[in-house]
N, C-alpha and C positions, 0 to 999 in steps of 0.2 A: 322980620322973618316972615311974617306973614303973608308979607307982599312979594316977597319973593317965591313963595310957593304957590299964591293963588293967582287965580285969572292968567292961567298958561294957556295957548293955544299952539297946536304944532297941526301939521299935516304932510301929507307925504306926494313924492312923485313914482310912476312907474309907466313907460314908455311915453316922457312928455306929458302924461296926464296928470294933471293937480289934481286932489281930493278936494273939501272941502273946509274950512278949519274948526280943527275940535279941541274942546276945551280940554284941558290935561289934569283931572280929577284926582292922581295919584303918584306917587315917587315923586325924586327932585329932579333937575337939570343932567342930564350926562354930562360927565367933564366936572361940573361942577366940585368946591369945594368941601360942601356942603354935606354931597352924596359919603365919602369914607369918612367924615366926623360923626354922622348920625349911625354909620356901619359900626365904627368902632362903638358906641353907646348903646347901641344892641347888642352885639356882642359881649361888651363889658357886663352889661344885665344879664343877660343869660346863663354868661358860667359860674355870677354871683349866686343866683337863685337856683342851681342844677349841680352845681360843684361837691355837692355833701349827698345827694344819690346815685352822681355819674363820674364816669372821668371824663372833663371835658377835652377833644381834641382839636387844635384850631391850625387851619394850614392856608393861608395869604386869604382866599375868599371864601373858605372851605369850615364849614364847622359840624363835626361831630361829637357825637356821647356815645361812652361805651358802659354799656348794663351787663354786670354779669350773674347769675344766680343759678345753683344746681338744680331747686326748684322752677318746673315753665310754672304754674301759677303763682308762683313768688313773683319771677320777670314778669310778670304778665304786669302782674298788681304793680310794679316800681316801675315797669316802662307808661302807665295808664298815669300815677303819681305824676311822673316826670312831663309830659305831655299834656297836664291841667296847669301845669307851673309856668308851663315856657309861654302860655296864652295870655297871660298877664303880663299889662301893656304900664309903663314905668309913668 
């Protein structure tokens, strides 16, 4: 796996001009299969760890939470909770 995500280089054309090649320090392959297995395992994490103070909504590439609370510094506090939780990398 490793070797498949390290030492990428890509570069770009734009009228016939080549850039230079630069190393690809981040995300996987477009296309790749790679890319919606790791999507889905984030995702799977997320509404694991956010499911019991949100309602998680998921739509094809889309993912929301919905907070609701009569109190604004109620929501303040549960949307500030929710938003320290989703930072935490699995």
């Amino acid at each position: 796996m490793k070797s498949y995500l390290r030492q990428r280089h890509q570069r770009v054309t734009l009228n016939n001009n080549w850039s230079s090649w630069k190393e690809v320090r981040h995300g996987v392959p477009q296309g790749s299969i790679l890319e919606p297995l790791l999507f889905l395992i984030y995702t799977n994490f997320l509404s694991k760890n956010v499911s019991d103070r949100t309602i998680p909504v998921f739509f094809a590439e889309d993912t929301s939470f919905i907070l609701t609370n009569c109190n604004a510094s109620e929501l303040s506090r549960k949307a500030n909770e929710v938003f320290n939780i989703t930072q935490i990398v699995p």
